[in-house]
VEXLUMMI-10363 format. One record per residue (C-alpha): residue in one letter; residue number from 1; x negated, y negated, z negated. Coordinates in Angstrom, 2 decimals, decimal comma. Each point is the difference from the previous one (the first is absolute). Layout:
! VEXLUMMI-10363
@residuo = A; num = NUM; u = X; v = Y; w = Z
...
! end
This chain:
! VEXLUMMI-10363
@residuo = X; num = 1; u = 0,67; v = 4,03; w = -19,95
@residuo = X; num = 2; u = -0,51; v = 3,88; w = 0,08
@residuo = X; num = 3; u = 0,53; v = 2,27; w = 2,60
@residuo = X; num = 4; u = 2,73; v = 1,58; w = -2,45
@residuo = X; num = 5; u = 1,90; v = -2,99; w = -0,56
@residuo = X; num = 6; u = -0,07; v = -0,81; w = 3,51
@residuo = X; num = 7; u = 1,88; v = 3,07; w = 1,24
@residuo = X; num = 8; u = 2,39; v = -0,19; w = -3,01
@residuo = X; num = 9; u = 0,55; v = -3,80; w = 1,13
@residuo = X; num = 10; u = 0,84; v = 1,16; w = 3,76
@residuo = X; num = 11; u = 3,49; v = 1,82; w = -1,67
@residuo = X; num = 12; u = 1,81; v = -2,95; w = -0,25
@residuo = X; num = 13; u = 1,12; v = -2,68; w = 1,96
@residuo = X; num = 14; u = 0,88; v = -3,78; w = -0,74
@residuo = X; num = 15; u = 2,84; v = -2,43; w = 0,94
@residuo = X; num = 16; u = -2,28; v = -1,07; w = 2,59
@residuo = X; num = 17; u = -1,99; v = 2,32; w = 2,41
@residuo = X; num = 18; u = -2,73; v = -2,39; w = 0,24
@residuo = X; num = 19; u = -0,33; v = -1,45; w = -3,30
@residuo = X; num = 20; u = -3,54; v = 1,89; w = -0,56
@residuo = X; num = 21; u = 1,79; v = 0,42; w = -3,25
@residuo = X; num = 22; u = -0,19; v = 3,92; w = 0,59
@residuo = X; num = 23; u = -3,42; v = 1,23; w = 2,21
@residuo = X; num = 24; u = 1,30; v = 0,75; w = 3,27
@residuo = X; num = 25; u = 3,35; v = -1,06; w = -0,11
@residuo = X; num = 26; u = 1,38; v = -0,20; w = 3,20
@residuo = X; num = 27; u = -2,02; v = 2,66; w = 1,84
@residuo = X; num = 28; u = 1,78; v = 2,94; w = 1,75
@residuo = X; num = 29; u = 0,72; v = 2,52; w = -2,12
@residuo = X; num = 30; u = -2,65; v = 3,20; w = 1,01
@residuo = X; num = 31; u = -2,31; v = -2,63; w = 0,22
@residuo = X; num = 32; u = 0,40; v = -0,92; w = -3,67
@residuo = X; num = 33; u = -0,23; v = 3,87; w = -1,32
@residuo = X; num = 34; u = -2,82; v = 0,54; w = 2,41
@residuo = X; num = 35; u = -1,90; v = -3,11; w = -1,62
@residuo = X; num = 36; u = 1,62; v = 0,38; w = -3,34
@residuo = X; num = 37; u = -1,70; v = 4,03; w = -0,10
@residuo = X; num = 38; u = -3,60; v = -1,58; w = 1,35
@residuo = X; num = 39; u = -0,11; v = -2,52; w = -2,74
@residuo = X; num = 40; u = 1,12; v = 2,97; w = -2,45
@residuo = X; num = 41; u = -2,69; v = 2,28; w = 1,12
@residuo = X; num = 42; u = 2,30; v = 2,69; w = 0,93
@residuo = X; num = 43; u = -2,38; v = 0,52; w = 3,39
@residuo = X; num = 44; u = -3,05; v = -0,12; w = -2,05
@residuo = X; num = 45; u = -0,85; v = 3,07; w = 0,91
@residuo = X; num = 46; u = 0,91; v = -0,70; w = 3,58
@residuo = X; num = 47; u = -2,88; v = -2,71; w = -0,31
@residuo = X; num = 48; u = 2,34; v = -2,90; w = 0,49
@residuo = X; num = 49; u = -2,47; v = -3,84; w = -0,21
@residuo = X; num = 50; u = 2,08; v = -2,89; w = -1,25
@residuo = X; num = 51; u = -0,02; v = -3,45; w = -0,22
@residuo = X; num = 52; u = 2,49; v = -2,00; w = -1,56
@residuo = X; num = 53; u = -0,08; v = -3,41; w = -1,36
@residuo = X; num = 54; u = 2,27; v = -2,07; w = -1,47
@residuo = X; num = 55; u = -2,13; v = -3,68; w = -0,80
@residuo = X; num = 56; u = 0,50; v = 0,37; w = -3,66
@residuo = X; num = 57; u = -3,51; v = -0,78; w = 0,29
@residuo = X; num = 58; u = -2,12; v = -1,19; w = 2,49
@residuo = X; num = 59; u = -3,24; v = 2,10; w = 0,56
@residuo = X; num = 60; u = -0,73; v = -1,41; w = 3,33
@residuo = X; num = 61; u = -1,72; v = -3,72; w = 1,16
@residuo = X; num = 62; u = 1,45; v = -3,34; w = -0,04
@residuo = X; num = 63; u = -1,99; v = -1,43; w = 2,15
@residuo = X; num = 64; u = -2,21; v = 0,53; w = 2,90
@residuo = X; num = 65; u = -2,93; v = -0,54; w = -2,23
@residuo = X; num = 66; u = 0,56; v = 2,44; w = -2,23
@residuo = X; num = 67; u = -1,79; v = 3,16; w = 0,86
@residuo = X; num = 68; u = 2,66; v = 3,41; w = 0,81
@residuo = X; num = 69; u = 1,27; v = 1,06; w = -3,11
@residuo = X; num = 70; u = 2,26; v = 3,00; w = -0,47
@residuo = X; num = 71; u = -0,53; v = 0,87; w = 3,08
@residuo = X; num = 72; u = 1,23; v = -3,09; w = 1,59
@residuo = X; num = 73; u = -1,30; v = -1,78; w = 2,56
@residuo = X; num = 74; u = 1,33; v = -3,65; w = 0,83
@residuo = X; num = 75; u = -1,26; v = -1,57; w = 3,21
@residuo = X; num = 76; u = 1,60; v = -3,36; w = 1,71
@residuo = X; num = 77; u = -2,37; v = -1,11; w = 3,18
@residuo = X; num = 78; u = 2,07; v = -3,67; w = 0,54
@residuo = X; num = 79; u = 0,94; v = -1,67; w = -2,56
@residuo = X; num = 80; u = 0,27; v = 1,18; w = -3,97
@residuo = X; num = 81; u = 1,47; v = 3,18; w = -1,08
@residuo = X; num = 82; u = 0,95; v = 0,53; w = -3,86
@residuo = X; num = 83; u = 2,11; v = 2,33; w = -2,15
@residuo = X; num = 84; u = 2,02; v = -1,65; w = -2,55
@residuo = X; num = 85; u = 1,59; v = 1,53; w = -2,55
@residuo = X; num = 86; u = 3,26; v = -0,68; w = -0,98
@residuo = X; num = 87; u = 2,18; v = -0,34; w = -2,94
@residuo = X; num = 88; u = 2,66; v = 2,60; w = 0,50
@residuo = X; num = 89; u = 1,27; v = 2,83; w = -2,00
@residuo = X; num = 90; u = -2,49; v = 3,66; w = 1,09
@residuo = X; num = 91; u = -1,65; v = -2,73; w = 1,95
@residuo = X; num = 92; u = -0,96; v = -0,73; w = 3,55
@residuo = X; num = 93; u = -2,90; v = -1,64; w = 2,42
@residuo = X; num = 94; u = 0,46; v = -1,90; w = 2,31
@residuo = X; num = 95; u = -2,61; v = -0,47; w = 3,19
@residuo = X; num = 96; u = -0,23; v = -3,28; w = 0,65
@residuo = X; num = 97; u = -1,64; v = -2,63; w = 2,42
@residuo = X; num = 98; u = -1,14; v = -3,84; w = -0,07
@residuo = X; num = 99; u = 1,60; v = -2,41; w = 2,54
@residuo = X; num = 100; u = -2,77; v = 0,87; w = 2,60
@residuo = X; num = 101; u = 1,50; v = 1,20; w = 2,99
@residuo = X; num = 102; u = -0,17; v = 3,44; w = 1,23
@residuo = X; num = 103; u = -0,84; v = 0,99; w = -3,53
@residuo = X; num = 104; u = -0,19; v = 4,08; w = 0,19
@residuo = X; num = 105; u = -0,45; v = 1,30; w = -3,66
@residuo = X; num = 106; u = -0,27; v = 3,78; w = -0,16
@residuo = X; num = 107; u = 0,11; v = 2,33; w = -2,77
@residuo = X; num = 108; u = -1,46; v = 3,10; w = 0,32
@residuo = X; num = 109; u = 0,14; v = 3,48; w = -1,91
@residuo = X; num = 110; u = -3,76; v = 0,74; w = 0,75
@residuo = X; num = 111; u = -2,26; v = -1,72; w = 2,44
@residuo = X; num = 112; u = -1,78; v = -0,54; w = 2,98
@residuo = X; num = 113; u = -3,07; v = 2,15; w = 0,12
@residuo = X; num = 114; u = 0,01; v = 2,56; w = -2,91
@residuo = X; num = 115; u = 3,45; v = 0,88; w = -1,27
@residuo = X; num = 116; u = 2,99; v = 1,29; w = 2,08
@residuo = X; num = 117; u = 1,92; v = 2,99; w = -1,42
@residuo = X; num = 118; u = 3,07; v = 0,27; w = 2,01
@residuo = X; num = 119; u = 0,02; v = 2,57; w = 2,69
@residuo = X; num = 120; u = 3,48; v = 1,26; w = 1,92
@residuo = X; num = 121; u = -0,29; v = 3,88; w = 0,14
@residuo = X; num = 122; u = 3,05; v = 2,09; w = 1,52
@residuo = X; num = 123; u = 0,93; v = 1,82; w = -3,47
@residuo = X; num = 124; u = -1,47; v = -2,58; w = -2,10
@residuo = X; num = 125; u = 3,30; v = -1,85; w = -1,10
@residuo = X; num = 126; u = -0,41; v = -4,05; w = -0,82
@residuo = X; num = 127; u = 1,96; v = -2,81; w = -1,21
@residuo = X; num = 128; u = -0,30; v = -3,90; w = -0,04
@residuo = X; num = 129; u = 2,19; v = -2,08; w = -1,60
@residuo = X; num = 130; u = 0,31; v = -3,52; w = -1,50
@residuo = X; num = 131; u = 2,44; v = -2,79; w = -1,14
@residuo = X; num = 132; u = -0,89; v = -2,95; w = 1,33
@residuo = X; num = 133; u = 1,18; v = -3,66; w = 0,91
@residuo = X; num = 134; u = -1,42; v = -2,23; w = 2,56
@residuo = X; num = 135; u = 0,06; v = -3,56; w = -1,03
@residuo = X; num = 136; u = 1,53; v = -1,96; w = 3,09
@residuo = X; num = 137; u = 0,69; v = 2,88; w = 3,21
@residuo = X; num = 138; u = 0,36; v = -1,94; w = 3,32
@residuo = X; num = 139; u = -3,23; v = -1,66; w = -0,93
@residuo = X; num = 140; u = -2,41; v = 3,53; w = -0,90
@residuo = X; num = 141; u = -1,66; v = 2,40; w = 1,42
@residuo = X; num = 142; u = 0,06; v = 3,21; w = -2,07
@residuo = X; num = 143; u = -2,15; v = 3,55; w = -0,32
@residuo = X; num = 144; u = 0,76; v = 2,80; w = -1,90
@residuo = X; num = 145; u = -1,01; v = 3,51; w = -0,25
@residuo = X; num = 146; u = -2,87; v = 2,80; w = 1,19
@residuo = X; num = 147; u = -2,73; v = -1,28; w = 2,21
@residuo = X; num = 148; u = -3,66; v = 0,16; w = 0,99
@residuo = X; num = 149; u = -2,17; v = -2,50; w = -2,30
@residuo = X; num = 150; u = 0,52; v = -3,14; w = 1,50
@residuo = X; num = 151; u = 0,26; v = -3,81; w = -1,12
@residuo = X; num = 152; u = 2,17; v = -1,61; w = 1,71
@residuo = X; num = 153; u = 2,62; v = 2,25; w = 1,31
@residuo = X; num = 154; u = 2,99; v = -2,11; w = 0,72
@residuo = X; num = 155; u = 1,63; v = -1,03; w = 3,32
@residuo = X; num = 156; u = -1,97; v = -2,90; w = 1,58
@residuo = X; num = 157; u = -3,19; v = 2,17; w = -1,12
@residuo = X; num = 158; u = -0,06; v = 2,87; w = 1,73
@residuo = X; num = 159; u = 1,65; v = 3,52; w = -2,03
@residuo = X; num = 160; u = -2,32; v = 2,32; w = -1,11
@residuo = X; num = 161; u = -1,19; v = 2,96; w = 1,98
@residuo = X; num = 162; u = 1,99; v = 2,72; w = -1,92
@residuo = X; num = 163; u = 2,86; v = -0,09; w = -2,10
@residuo = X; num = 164; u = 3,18; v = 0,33; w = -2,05
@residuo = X; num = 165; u = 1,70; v = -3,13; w = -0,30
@residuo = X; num = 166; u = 2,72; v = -2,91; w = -0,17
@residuo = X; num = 167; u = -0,90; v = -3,54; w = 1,58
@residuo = X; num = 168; u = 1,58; v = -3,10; w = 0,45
@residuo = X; num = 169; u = -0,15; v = -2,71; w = 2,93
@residuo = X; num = 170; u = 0,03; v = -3,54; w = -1,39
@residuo = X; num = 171; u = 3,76; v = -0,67; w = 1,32
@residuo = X; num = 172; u = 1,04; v = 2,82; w = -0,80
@residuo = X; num = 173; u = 2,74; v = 1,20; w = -2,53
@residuo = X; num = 174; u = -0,53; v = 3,67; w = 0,13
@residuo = X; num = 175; u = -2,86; v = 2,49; w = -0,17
@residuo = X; num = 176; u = -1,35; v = 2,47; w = 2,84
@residuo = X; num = 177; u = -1,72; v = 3,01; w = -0,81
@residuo = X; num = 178; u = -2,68; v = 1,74; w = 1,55
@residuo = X; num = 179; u = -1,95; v = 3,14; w = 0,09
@residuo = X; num = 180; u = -3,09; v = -0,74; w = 1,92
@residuo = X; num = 181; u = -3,02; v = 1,81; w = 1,47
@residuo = X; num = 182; u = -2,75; v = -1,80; w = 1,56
@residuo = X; num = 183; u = 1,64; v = -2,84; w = 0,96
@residuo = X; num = 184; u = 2,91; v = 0,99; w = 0,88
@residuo = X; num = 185; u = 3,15; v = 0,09; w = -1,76
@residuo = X; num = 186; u = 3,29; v = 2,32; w = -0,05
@residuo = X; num = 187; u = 2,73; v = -3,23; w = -1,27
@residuo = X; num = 188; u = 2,98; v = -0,23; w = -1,20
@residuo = X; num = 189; u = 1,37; v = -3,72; w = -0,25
@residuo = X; num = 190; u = 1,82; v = -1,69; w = -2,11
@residuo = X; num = 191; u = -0,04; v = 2,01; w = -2,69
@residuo = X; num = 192; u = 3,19; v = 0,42; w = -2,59
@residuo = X; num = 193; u = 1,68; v = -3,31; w = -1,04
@residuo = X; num = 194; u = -0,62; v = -3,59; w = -0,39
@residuo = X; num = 195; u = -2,49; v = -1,22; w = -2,25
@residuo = X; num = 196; u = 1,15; v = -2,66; w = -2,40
@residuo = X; num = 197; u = -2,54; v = -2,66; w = -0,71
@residuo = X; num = 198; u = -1,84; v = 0,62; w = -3,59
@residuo = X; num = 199; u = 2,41; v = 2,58; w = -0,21
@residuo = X; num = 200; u = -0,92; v = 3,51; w = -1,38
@residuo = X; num = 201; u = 0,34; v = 3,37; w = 2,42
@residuo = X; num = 202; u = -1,61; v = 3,56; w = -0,07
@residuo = X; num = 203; u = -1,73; v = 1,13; w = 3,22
@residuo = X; num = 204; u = -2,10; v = 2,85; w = 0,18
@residuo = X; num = 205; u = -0,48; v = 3,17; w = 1,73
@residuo = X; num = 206; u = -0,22; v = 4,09; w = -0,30
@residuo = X; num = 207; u = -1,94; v = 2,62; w = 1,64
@residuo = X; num = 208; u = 1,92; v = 3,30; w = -0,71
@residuo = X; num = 209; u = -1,64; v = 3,56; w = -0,01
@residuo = X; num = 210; u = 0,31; v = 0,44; w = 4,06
@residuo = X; num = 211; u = -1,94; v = -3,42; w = 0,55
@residuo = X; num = 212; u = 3,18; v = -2,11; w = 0,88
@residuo = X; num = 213; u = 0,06; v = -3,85; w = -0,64
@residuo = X; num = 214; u = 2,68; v = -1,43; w = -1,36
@residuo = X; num = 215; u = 0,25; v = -3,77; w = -0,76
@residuo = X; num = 216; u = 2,36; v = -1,65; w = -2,40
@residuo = X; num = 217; u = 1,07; v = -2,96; w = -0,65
@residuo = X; num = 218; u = 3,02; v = -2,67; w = -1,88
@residuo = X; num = 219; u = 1,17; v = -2,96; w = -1,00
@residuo = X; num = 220; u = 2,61; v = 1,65; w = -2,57
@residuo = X; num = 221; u = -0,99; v = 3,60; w = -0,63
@residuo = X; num = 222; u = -2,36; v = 1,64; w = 2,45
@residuo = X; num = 223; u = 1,56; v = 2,63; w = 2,37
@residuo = X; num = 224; u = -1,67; v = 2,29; w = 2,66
@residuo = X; num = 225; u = -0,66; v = -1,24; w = 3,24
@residuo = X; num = 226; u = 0,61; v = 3,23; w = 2,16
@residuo = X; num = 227; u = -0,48; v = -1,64; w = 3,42
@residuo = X; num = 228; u = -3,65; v = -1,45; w = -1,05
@residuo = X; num = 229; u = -1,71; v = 3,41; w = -1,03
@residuo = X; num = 230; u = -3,09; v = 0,25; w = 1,43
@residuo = X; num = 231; u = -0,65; v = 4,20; w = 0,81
@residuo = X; num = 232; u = -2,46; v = 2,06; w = -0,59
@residuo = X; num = 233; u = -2,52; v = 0,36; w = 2,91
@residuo = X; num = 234; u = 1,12; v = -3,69; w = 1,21
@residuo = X; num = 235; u = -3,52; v = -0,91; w = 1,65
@residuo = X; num = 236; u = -0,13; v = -3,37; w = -2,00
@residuo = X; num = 237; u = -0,16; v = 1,41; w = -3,43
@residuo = X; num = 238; u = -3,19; v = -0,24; w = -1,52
@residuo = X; num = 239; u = -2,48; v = 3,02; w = 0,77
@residuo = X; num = 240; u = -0,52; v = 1,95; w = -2,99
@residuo = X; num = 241; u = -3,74; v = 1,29; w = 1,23
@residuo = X; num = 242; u = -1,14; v = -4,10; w = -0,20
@residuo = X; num = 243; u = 2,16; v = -2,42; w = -0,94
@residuo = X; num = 244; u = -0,29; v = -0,91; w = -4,04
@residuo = X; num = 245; u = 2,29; v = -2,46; w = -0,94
@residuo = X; num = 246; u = 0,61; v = -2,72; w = -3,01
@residuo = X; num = 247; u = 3,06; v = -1,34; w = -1,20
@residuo = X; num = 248; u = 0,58; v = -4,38; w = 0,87
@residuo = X; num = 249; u = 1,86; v = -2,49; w = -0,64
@residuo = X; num = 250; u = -0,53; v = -3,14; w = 1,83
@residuo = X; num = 251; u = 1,86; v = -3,37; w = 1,54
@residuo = X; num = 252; u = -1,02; v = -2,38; w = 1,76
@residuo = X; num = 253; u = 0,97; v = -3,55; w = 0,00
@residuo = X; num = 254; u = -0,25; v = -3,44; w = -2,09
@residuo = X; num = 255; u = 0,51; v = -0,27; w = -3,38
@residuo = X; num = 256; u = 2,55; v = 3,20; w = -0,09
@residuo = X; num = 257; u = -0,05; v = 2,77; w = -2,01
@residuo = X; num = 258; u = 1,06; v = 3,91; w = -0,32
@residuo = X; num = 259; u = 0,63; v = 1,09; w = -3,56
@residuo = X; num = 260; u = 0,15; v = 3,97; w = -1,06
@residuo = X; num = 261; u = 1,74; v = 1,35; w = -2,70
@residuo = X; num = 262; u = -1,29; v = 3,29; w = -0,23
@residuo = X; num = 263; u = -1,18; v = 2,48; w = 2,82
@residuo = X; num = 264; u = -0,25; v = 3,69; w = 0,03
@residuo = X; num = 265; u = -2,56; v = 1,81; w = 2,42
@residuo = X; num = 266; u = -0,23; v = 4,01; w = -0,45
@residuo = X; num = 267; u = -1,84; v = 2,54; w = 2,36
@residuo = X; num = 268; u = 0,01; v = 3,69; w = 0,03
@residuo = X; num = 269; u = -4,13; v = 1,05; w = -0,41
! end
């Protein structure tokens, strides 16, 4: 799918905001013409880097065997990690794991030792998004977003050093997000509304202009969550001088899964 017909696609809107019918449907509205004019290249010139990907086709791994392709990198230390692709219309993967307990899959955009291109910079604007179902909730733990490299980064693990991100406790029915600095965290809990097991829901997040945080995230269309900004010169977000940062997925868990639809990740150079 083309940049072009992308941002013509982002116009309209379906019977249902979460269909994946319609790329983006159901994101807040500036968030869709900020996304929809990055995919356009109408800040080309601004020097805008994109990433969007909607699993018409797989270029990534399948397996842990498979050497990082695309430049994917899929780790699982217990148990076995996979991809599968599945048969859906504009297609999806799904990150699975075998019956093994305290199976911890992760996906990663980039890898552990060579490749990290994300960096928060005050003026540099970002944005993460993805639609995205976890197969049974109460039973998962869940990571998504901006971090250092790391392998395992879910809750019983310990979080990466640095980063911009969702989690998930096992029990839990709701995400937290964090923006975290060496260690430490700035968190908001429980995170927008209930997730709905192998349900579909957009969370993602913006950094604006001034270097603000904001985190989104909904079970029915996404809204802003006003009280869960994280502001600039917080002394959790990530230091701009040191801290490069890939984009993960990961769960952790026996034989569950977290299937993506499509995810968008865009940062000002």
């Amino acid at each position: 799918m083309s940049a072009s017909n992308i941002a013509g696609g982002l116009r309209y809107a379906s019977a249902d905001p979460l269909s994946g019918d319609v790329a983006f449907n159901g994101l807040p509205i500036d968030v869709i013409g900020q996304i929809g004019n990055v995919l356009a290249g109408v800040n080309a010139d601004a020097g805008v880097l994109t990433f969007f990907d909607h699993f018409m086709q797989w270029v990534g791994p399948i397996s842990e065997t498979v050497p990082a392709t695309g430049g994917w990198l899929l780790t699982c230390g217990t148990g076995a990690g996979t991809i599968v692709e599945t048969n859906v219309r504009n297609g999806e993967i799904a990150l699975t794991v075998d019956a093994t307990a305290g199976g911890n899959p992760t996906l990663q955009l980039g890898n552990t030792t060579s490749h990290a291109p994300l960096r928060y910079s005050v003026g540099k604007r970002m944005w993460c998004f993805a639609r995205m179902k976890i197969l049974t909730v109460a039973s998962t733990e869940v990571f998504f977003g901006f971090c250092t490299p790391d392998t395992a980064p879910c809750v019983t693990s310990t979080f990466p050093s640095d980063g911009i991100f969702f989690e998930k406790a096992s029990t839990a029915t709701k995400f937290d997000f964090h923006a975290r600095q060496d260690g430490t965290s700035t968190e908001t809990t429980t995170v927008g509304s209930t997730l709905v097991d192998d349900t579909y829901t957009i969370i993602g997040f913006t950094v604006d202009a001034l270097g603000n945080i904001q985190p989104y995230q909904g079970s029915t269309a996404v809204s802003a969550l006003s009280t869960g900004a994280v502001a600039v010169g917080n002394a959790n977000i990530p230091d701009a001088a040191g801290d490069v940062l890939t984009f993960e997925v990961a769960l952790l868990g026996n034989a569950m899964s977290v299937t993506l639809d499509w995810i968008v990740i865009a940062q000002e150079a």
